[in-house]
TILO-914933 format. One record per residue (C-alpha): residue number from 1; residue in one letter; x, y, z. Coordinates in steps of 0.5 Angstrom, whole numbers. Each point is the difference from the previous one (the first is absolute). Layout:
// residues N
<r num="NUM" residu="A" x="X" y="Y" z="Z"/>
...
***
This chain:
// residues 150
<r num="1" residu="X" x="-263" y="197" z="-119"/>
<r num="2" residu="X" x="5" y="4" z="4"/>
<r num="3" residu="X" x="7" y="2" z="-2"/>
<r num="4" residu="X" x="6" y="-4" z="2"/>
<r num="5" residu="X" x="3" y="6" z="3"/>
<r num="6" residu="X" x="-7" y="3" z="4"/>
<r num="7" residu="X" x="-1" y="-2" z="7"/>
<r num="8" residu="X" x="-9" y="1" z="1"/>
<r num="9" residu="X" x="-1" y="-1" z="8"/>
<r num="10" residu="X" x="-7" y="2" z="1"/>
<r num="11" residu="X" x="1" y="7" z="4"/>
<r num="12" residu="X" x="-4" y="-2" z="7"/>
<r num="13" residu="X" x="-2" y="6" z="3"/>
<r num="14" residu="X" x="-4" y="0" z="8"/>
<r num="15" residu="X" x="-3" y="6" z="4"/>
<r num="16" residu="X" x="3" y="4" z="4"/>
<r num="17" residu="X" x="-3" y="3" z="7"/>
<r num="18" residu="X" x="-1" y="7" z="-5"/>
<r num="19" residu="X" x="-5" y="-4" z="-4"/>
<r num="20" residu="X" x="-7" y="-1" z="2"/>
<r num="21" residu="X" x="0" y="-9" z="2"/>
<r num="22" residu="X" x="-5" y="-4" z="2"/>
<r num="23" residu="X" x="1" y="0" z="8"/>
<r num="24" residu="X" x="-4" y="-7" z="0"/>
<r num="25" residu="X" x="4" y="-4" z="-4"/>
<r num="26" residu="X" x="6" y="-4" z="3"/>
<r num="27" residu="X" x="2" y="-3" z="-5"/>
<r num="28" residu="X" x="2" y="7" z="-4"/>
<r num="29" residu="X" x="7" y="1" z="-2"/>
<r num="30" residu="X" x="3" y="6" z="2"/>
<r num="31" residu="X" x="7" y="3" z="-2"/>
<r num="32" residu="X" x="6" y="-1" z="6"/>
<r num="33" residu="X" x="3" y="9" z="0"/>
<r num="34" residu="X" x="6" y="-3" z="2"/>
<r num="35" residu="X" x="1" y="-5" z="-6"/>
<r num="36" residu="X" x="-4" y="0" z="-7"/>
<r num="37" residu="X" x="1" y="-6" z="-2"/>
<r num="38" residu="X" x="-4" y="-3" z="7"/>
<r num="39" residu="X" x="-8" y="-1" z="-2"/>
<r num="40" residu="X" x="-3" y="-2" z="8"/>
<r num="41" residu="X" x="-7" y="-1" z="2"/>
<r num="42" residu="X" x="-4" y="5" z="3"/>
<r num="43" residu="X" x="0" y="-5" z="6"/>
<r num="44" residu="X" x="6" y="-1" z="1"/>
<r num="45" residu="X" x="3" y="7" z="-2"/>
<r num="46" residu="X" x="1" y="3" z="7"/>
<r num="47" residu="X" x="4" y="-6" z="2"/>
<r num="48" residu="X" x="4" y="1" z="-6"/>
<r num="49" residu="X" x="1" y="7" z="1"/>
<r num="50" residu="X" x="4" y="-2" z="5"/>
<r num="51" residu="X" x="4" y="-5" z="-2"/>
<r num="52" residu="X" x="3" y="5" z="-6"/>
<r num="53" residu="X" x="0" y="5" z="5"/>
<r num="54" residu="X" x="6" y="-4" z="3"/>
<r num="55" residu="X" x="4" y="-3" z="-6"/>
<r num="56" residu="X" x="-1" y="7" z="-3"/>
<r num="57" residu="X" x="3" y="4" z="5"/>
<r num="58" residu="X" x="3" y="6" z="-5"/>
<r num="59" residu="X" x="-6" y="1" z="-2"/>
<r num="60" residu="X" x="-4" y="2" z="7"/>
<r num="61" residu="X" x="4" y="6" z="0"/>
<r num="62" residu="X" x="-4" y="2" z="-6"/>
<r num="63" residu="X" x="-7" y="-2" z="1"/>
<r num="64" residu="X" x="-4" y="3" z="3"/>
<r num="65" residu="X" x="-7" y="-3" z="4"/>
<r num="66" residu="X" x="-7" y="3" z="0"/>
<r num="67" residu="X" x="-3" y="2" z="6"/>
<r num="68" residu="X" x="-7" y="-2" z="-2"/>
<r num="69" residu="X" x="2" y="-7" z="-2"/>
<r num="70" residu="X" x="7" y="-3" z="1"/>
<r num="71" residu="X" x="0" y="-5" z="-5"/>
<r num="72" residu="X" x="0" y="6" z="-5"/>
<r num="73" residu="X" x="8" y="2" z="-1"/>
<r num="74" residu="X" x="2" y="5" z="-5"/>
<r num="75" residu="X" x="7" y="5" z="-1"/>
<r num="76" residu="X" x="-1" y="6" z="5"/>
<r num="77" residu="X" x="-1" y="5" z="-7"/>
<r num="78" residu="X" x="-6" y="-5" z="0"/>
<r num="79" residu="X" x="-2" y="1" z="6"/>
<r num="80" residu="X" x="-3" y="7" z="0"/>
<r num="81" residu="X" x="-5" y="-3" z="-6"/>
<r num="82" residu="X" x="-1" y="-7" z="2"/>
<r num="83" residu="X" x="-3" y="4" z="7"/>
<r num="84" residu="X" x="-5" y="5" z="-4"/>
<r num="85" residu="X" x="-2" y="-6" z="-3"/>
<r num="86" residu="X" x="0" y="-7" z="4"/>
<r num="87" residu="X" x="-6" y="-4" z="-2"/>
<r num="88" residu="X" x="0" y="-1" z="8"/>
<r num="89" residu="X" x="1" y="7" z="2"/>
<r num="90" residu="X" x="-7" y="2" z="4"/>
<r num="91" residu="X" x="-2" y="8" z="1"/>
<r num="92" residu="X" x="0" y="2" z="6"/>
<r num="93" residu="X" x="-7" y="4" z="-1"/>
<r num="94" residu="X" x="-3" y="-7" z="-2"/>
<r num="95" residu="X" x="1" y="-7" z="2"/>
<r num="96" residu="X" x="5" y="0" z="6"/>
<r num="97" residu="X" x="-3" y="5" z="5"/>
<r num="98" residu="X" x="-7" y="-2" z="2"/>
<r num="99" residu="X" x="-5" y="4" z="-1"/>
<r num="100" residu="X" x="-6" y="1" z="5"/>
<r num="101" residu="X" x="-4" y="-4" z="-4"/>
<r num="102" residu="X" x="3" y="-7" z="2"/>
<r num="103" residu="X" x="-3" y="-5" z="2"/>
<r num="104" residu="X" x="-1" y="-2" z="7"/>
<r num="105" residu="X" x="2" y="-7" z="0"/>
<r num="106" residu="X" x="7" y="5" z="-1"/>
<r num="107" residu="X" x="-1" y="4" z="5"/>
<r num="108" residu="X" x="2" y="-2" z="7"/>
<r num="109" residu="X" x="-5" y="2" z="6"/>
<r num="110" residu="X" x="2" y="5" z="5"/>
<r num="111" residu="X" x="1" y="-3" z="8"/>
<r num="112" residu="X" x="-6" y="3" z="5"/>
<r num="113" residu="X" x="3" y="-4" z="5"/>
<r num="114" residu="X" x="2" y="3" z="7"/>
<r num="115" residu="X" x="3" y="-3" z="6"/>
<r num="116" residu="X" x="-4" y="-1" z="6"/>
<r num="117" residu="X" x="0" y="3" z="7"/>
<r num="118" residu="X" x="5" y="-4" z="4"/>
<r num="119" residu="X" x="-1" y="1" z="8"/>
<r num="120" residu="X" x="6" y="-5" z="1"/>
<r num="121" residu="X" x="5" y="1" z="3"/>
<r num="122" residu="X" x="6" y="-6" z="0"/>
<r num="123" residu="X" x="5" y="4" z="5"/>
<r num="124" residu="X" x="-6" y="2" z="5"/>
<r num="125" residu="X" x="-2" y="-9" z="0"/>
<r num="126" residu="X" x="7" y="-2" z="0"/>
<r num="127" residu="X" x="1" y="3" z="7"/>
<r num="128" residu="X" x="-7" y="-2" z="2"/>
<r num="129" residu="X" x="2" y="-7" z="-1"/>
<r num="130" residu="X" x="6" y="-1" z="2"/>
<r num="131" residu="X" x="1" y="-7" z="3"/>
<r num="132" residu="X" x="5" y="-3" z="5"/>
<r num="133" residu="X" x="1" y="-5" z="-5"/>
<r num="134" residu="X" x="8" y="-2" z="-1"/>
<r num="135" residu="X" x="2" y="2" z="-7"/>
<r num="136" residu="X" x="2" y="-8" z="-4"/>
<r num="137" residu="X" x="7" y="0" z="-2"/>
<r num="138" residu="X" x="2" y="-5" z="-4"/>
<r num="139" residu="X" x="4" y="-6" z="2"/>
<r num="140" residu="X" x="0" y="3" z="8"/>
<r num="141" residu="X" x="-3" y="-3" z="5"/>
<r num="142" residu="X" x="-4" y="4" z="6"/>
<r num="143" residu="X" x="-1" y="-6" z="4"/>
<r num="144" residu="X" x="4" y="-1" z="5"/>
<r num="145" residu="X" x="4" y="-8" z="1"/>
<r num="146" residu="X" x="-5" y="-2" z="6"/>
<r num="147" residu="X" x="-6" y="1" z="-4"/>
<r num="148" residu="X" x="2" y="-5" z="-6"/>
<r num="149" residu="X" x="-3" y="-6" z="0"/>
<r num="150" residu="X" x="5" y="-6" z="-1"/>
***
């Protein structure tokens, strides 16, 4: 039986983005950078992130964001660490430059196409035919009284 006087609470503690996580699992609960007593679910994380952002305004200052994942937030001291050893930092030499060996299905096809011989010559047809036609304006009329039919 515990002590009057002693207060047990079970200690939870939740992961952090440093630790390696289940990335399937939504339902995984994640530790608020902004207030440690804030436990959110994987899925919900990034709209937390905002949230706290705006009722925490005196912390942004002071958290830093990762260039790999922006869920990732940390003290700037933290930042040179964290960036050495994101758990989504990707090496340039590996998997974010394609490599020649990419699949086809990737690869977009160069165009063979060119633009046919045209003996056309618009300006040469236009004074060819050109027409005594008078030209419609809207709303006047060409014809004079006498020719209307009443």
């Amino acid at each position: 039986m515990p002590k009057k006087g002693s207060d047990t609470k079970p200690v939870i503690t939740a992961p952090r983005w440093e630790e390696v996580q289940d990335f399937c699992n939504p339902d995984k609960l994640l530790l608020c950078p902004y207030d440690p007593h804030h436990l959110i679910r994987a899925c919900r994380f990034p709209y937390h992130l905002i949230k706290c952002r705006k009722n925490h305004p005196e912390l942004v200052g002071e958290l830093w964001t990762c260039p790999f994942n922006a869920r990732h937030l940390m003290r700037k001291h933290e930042l040179s660490h964290h960036i050495s050893t994101c758990v989504d930092r990707c090496s340039v030499n590996d998997s974010c430059v394609a490599s020649d060996k990419t699949d086809s299905k990737f690869q977009i096809p160069v165009s063979t196409w060119t633009a046919p011989v045209c003996d056309e010559d618009w300006d040469e047809e236009v004074d060819k035919h050109v027409t005594s036609a008078p030209s419609f304006v809207w709303d006047v009329s060409k014809s004079l009284p006498q020719d209307r039919s009443v």
